[in-house]
C-alpha positions in Angstrom: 16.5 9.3 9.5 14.8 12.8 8.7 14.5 14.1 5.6 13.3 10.6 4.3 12.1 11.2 0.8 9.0 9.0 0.6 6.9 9.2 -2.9 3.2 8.8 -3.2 2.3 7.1 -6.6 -0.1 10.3 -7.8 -1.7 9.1 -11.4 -5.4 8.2 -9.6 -6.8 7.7 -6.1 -6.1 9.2 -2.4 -2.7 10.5 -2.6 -2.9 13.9 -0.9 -3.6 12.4 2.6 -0.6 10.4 2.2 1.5 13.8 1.7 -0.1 15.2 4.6 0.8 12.2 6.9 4.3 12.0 5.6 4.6 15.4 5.7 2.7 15.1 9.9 5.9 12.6 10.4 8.6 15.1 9.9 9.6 13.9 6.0 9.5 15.2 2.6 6.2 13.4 0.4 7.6 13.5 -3.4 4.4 12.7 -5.9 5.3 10.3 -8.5 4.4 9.8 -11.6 7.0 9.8 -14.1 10.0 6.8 -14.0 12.5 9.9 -13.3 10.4 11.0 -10.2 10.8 7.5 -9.0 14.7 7.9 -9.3 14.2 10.7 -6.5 12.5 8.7 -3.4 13.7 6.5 -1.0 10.3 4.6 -0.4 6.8 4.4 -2.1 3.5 4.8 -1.1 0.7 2.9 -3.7 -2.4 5.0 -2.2 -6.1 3.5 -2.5 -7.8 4.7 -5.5 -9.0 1.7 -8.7 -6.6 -0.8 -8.5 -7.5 -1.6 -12.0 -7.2 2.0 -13.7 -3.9 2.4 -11.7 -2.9 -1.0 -13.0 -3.9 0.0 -16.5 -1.5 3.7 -16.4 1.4 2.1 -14.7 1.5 -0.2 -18.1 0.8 2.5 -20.3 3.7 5.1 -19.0 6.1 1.7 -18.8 6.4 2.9 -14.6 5.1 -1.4 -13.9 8.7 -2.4 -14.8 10.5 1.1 -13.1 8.3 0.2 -10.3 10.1 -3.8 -10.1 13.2 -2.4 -10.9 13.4 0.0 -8.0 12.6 -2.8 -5.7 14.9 -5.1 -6.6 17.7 -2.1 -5.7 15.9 -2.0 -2.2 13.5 0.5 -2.6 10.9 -0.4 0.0 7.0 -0.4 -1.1 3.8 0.0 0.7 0.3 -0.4 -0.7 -3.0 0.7 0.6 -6.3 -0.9 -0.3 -5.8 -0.6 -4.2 -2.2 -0.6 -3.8 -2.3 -3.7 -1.8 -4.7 -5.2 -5.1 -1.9 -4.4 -7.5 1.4 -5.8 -5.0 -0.6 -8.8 -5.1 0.7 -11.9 -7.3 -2.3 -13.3 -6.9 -5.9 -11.9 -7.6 -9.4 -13.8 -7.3 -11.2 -14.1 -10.0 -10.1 -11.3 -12.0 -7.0 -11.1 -14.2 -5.6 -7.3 -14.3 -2.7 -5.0 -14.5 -0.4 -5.7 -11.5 3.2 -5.6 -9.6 2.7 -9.2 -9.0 5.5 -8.9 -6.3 4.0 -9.6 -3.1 3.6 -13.4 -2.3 -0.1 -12.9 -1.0 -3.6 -13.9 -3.0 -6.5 -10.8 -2.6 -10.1 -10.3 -2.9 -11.2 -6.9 -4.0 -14.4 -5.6 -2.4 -13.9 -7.9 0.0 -15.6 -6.3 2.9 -18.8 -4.7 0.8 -19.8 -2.3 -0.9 -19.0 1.6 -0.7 -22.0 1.7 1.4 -20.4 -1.0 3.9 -17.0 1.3 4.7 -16.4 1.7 8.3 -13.6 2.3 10.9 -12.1 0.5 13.4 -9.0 -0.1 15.5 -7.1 -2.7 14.7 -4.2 -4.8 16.6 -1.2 -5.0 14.5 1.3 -7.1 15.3 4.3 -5.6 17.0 3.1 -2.3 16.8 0.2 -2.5 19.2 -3.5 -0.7 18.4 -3.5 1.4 15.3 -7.2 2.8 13.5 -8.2 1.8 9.8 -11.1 3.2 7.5 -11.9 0.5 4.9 -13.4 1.6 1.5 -14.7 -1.0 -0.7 -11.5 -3.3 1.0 -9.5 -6.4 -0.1 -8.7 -8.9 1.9 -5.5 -11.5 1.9 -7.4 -15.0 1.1 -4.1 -16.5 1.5 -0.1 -15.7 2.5 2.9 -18.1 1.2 6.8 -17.8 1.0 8.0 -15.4 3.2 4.4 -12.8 3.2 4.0 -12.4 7.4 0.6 -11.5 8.7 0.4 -8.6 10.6 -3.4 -7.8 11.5 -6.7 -9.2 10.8 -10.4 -8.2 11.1 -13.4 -10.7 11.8 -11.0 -14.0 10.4 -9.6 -11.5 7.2 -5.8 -10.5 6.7 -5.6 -7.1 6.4 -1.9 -6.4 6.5 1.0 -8.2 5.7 4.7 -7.5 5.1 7.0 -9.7 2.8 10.7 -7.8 3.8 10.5 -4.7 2.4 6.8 -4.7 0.8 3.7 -3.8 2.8 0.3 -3.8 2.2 -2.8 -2.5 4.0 -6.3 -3.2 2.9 -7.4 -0.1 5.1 -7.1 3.3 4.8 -4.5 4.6 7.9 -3.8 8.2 5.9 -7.8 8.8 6.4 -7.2 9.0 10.3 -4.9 11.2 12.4 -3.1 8.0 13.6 0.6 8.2 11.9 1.6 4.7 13.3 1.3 2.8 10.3 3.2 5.5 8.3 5.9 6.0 11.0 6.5 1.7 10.6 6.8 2.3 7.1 9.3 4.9 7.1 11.3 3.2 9.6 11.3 0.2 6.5 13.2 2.8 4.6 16.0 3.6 6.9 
């Protein structure tokens, strides 16, 4: 399983501390940003960043349908906070720029304002205690199909996986805890 060549979606938003977590779990972090560099990684990582600028450049470089593509070869996908906005088929109130692959309905801002971030640990299921910074954080208003929920906080879903997609409406690359990115790599073996 080393060696895994996991990309980290790099047009806007908190990328580098994805690289340095991949990198902390022993595997190579590719940043993508072209349809070619997607043709080079065995997973990808949507970081946290403006779900609706991202949403907007994917369309524009024509990496939204690259993006589907790869996952319907198998690629797996994981998306934090904004990332988790734009695997969403479903967003309230707001029509934007998406993947639409992820059978799950979100709420950005959820949790507050900038000014309302905090951290906590969080029990995920099957993986045991793991630690989340959330940012101006979605939430999951609702799962459907085959979207399992993983954790919640305070009555919220804030991580779900739907086979190989996962999404996380907190932060885990903002910590020193690699268990979140370890589960995702093991996705991609």
């Amino acid at each position: 399983m080393a060696g895994k060549k996991i990309g980290i979606l790099a047009l806007q938003g908190a990328f580098i501390e994805h690289e340095e977590a991949i990198s902390c779990c022993g595997h190579i972090p590719l940043e993508v940003r072209t349809k070619e560099d997607l043709h080079e990684v065995d997973a990808l990582i949507i970081p946290g960043g403006e779900s609706t600028t991202i949403g907007k450049i994917l369309v524009k470089f024509g990496l939204e349908e690259e993006i589907k593509k790869r996952y319907d070869e198998g690629m797996p996908i994981w998306g934090t906070c904004a990332g988790m906005i734009l695997l969403a088929k479903e967003i309230a109130e707001i029509d934007q720029p998406r993947l639409g692959l992820m059978d799950i309905r979100v709420r950005r801002n959820g949790f507050g304002r900038q000014v309302e971030s905090f951290e906590t640990d969080l029990d995920i299921k099957g993986l045991g205690k793991a630690k989340g910074v959330f940012i101006r954080a979605p939430f999951v208003e609702k799962v459907w199909d085959q979207a399992e929920v993983l954790a919640t906080f305070e009555d919220r879903i804030v991580m779900v996986r739907q086979n190989k997609l996962l999404a996380t409406a907190f932060h885990p690359e903002l910590t020193s805890d690699l268990t979140i990115h370890k589960y995702f790599i093991e996705m991609a073996s």
